[in-house]
Phi, psi and omega in degrees: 000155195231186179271357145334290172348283203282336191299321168321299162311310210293331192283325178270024186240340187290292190320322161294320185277325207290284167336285186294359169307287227295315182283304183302018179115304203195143152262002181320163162045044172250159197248100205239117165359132182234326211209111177297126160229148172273142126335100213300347135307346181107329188316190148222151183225136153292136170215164192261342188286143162284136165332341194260307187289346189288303182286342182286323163310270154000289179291359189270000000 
């Protein structure tokens, strides 16, 4: 997988919870994917963390 790849994913994973928001109603308290990162494995991930809480975590 390349970060093409996830990014691609990341829209179609936004795009699902956003439909399944639409459908239960509402999205309050739905968790939804903002952001790709690689992985010191090579991997690429989605995640819901913002880039600022992720390095004050890290760096902690």
């Amino acid at each position: 997988m390349n970060r093409g790849n996830a990014e691609k994913a990341l829209g179609k994973a936004q795009a699902q919870r956003g439909r399944r928001g639409d459908a239960m109603g509402s999205r309050r308290g739905l968790r939804i994917e903002h952001r790709v990162y690689e992985c010191y494995l090579g991997g690429f991930h989605l995640t819901a963390e913002s880039r600022s809480s992720y390095e004050s975590r890290v760096s902690a």
